[in-house]
C-alpha positions as a printed Julia matrix, in Angstrom:
319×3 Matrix{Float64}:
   6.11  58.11  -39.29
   3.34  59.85  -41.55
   5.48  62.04  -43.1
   7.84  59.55  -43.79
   5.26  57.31  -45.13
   3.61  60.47  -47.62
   7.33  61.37  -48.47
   8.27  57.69  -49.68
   5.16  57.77  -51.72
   5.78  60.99  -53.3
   9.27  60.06  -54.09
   7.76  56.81  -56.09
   5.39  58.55  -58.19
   8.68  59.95  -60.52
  10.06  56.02  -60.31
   6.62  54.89  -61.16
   6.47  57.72  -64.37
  10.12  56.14  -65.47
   9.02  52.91  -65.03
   5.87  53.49  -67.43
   7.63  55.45  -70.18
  10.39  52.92  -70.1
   8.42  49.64  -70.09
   5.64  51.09  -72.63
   8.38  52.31  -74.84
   9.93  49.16  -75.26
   6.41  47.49  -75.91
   5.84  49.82  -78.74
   8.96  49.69  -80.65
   9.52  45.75  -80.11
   8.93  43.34  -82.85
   5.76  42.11  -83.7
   2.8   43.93  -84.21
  -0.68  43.73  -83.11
  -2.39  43.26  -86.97
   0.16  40.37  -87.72
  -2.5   37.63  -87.1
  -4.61  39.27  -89.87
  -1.99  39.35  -92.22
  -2.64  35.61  -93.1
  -6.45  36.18  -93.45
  -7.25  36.63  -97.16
 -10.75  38.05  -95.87
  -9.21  40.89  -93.97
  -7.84  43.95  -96.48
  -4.93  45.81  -95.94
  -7.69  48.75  -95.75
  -9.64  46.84  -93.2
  -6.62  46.42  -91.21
  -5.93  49.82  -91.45
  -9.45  50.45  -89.64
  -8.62  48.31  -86.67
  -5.25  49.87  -86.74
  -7.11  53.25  -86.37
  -9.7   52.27  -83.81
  -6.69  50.85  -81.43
  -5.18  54.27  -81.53
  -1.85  52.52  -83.18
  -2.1   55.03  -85.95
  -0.95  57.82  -83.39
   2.24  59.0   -82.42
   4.11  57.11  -79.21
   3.62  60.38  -76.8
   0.05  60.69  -77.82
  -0.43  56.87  -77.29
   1.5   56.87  -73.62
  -0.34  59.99  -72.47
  -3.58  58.6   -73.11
  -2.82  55.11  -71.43
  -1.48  57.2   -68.38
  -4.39  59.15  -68.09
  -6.87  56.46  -68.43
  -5.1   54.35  -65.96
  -5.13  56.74  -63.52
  -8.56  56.92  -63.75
  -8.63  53.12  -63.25
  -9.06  52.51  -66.98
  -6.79  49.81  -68.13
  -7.85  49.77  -71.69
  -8.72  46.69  -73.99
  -6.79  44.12  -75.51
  -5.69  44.05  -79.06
  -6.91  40.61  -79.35
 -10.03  39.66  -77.21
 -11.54  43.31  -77.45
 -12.15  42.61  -73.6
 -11.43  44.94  -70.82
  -7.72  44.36  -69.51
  -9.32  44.6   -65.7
 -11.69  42.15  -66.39
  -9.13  39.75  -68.01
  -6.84  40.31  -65.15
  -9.87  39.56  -62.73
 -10.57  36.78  -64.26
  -7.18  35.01  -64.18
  -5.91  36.89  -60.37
  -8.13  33.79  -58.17
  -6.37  30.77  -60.01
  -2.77  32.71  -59.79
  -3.48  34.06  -55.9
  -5.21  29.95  -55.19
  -1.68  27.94  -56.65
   1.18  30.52  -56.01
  -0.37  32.18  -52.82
  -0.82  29.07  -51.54
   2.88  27.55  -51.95
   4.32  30.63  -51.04
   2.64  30.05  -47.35
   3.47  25.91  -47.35
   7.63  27.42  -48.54
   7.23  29.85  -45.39
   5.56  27.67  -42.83
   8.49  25.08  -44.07
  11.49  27.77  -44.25
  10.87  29.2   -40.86
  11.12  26.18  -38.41
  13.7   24.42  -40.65
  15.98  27.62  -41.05
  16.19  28.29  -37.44
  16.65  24.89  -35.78
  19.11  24.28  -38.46
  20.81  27.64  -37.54
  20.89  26.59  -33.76
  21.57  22.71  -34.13
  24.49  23.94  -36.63
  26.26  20.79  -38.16
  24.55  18.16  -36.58
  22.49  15.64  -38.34
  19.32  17.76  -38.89
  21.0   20.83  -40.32
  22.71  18.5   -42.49
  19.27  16.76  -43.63
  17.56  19.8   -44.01
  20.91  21.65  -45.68
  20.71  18.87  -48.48
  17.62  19.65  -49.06
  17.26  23.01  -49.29
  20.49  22.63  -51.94
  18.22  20.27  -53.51
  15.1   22.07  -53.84
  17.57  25.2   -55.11
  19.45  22.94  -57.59
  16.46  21.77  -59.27
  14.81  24.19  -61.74
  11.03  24.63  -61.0
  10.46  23.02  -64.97
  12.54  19.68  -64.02
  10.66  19.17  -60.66
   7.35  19.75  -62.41
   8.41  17.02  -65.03
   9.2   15.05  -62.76
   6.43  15.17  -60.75
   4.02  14.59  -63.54
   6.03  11.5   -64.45
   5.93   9.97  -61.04
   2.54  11.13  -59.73
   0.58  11.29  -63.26
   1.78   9.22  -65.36
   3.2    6.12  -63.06
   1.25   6.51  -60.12
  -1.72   8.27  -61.39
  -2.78  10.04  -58.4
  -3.08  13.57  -59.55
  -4.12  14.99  -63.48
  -1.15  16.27  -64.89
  -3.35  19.11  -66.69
  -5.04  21.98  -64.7
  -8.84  21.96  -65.45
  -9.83  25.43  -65.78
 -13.25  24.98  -66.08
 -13.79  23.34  -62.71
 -15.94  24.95  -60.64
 -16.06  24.19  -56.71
 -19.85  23.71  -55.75
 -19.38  20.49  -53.42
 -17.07  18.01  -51.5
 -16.11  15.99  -54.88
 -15.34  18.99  -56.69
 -13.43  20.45  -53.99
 -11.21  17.3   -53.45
 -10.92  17.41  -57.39
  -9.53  20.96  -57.08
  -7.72  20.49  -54.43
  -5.9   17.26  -56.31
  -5.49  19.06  -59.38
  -3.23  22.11  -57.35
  -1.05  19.82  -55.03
   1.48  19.11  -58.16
   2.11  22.42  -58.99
   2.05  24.14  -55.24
   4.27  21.42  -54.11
   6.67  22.3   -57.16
   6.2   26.01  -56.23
   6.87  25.63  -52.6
   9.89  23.49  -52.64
  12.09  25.94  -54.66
  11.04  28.81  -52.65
  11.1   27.27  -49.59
  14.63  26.47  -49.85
  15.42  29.81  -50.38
  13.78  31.05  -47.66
  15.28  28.32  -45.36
  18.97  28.91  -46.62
  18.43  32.83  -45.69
  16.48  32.64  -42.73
  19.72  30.19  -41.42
  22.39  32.72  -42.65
  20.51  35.45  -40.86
  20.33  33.46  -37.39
  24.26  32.23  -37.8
  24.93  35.58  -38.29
  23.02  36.95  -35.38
  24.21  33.96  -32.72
  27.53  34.87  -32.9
  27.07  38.34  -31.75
  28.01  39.6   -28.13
  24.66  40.24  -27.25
  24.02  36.93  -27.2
  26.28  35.31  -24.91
  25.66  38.72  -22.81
  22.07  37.25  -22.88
  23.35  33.72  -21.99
  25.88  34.81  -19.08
  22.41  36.75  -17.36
  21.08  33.02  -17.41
  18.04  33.99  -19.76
  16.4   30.37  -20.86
  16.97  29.6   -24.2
  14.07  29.61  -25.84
  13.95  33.39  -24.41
  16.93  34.23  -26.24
  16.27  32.74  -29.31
  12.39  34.4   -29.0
  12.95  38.14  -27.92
  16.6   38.5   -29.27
  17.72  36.62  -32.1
  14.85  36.02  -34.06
  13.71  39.39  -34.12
  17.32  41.09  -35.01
  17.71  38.25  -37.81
  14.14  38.65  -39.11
  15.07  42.5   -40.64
  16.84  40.88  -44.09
  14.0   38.31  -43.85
  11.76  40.78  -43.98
  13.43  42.27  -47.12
  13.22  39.07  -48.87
   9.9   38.31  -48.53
   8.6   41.85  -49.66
  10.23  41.45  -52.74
   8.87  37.97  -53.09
   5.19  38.82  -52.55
   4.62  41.32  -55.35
   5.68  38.08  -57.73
   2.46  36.34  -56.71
   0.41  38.74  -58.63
   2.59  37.42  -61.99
   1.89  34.18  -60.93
   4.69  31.43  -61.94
   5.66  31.75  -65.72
   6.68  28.21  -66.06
   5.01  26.14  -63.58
   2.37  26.9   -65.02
   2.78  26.61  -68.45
   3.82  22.96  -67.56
   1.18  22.36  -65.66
  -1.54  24.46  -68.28
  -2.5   26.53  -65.39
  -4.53  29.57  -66.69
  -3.07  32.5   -64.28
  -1.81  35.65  -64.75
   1.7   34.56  -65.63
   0.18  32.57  -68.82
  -2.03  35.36  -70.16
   1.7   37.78  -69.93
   3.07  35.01  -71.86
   0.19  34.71  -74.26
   0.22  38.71  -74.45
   3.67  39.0   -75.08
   3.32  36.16  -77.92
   0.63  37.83  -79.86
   1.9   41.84  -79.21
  -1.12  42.64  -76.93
   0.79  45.88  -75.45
  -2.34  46.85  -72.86
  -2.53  43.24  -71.62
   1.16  43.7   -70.96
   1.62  46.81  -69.8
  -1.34  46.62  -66.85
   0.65  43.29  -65.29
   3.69  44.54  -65.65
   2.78  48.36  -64.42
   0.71  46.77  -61.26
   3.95  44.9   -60.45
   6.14  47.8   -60.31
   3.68  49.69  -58.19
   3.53  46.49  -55.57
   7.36  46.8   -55.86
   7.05  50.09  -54.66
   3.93  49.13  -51.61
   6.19  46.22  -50.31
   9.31  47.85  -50.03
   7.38  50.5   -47.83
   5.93  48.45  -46.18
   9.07  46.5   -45.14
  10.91  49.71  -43.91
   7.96  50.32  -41.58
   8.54  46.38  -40.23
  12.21  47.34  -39.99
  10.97  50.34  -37.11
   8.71  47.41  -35.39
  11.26  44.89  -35.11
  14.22  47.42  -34.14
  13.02  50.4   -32.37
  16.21  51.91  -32.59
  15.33  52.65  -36.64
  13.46  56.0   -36.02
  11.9   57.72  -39.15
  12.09  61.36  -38.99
């Protein structure tokens, strides 16, 4: 298992390389540039902009410029953005509780829903429940996570006006009241969050149990007069949790992003707002950290997903 583990992990460091001289070449030769929000300042010379150009390091060629990043990340230096002049860590720092708080959170309410749902569905197959909780797992998968947080806001802010429609960034949790307030201000978009991924997860999760029911082992476990519950437990669950398992690796690293459009509707200042606000105003280092630290959690998860695939069927063996 160790050398399987330090061989997977050498074998990503050359996908991690392409992954970082593809990304950070597209970066550098897409449109936009990092100066173009001095352009329009009649203060700010074309010789002054040349200065900042200089002190960014933009004035160098692109292998010069991708070296250096490399090397400085490596050393845990993420560099500092174009814009703010602030430390990419520290910006990534600052925006990582809000992101881990709202999308963390509603990716555990979409699993602690998709579990039970997907597998009493899967073994009450057609009756009324798995019809209930089919519709709404179509529903929650038909509906776009921006029409559901519209909605929401609509019904619950605007109508009913139970929860603020806005995010307040600037709370700060220091008692009771301002926890309730926080917690108020997060159900809208967690709830939007966790209903599209949680009928995801439920519409898998039931595929992987059908397809595991119907197997001989099964009805071999059935014939021996095993209970149930013991079946369901020991055999089927664990056989139909391996693609699960794949699923959910993938989905994990996406936490650190954050949700791009939840919460831009709801003004929620996470990670996946500053990439968009990045992107918008050319701020390559910004970019490149968030996007870089997603590939390598790519890379994490799906280890760390083969090694569940050994735990749930021993007869994987890693030589």
């Amino acid at each position: 298992m160790t050398r399987y583990i330090i061989n997977r992990l050498l074998s990503a460091i050359p996908t991690l390389i392409a992954i970082s001289i593809v990304v950070f070449a597209i970066l550098a030769l897409a449109p936009g540039d990092p100066m173009g929000e001095f352009a329009t300042n009649p203060s700010i010379t074309a010789e002054v902009r040349e200065n900042i150009r200089r002190s960014l390091g933009l004035d160098q060629p692109l292998p010069i410029r991708y070296i250096k990043w490399a090397w400085a990340f490596i050393q845990g230096d993420m560099g500092y953005s174009f814009t703010s002049r602030s430390p990419v860590s520290e910006l990534i720092l600052q925006r990582l509780p809000t992101t881990l708080w709202v999308a963390g959170l509603a990716y555990l309410l979409a699993v602690f829903i998709a579990f039970p749902l997907g597998i009493i569905s899967a073994i009450k197959r057609y009756s009324i429940f798995d019809q209930i909780a089919t519709t709404f797992a179509f529903l929650g998968f038909s509906l776009p996570p921006f029409f559901t947080g519209l909605l929401f806001i609509i019904i619950f802010s605007v109508q009913l006006n139970w929860f603020p429609f806005i995010y307040n960034s600037t709370l700060e949790v220091t008692n009771l009241q301002t926890l309730i307030e926080q917690i108020k201000q997060s159900i809208m978009p967690i709830c939007v969050l966790a209903l599209y991924q949680s009928a995801v997860l439920m519409r898998f999760i039931r595929s992987a149990m059908l397809e595991q029911l119907n197997q001989d082992y099964v009805r071999t476990a059935y014939a021996k007069g095993l209970p149930n519950f013991t079946v369901i437990q020991a055999h089927v669950l664990r056989n139909a949790l391996i693609p699960v398992v794949t699923l959910i690796a993938l989905d994990i690293p996406s936490l650190f992003t954050g949700a791009l459009i939840t919460e831009q509707i709801f003004r929620i200042p996470g990670i996946g707002a500053l990439l968009i606000e990045s992107i918008y105003r050319s701020d390559t280092p910004v970019v490149m950290a968030i996007t870089f630290i997603y590939a390598i959690l790519v890379v994490v998860f799906n280890l760390m997903a083969d090694i569940l695939y050994g735990i749930l069927d021993p007869r994987i063996q890693y030589q």
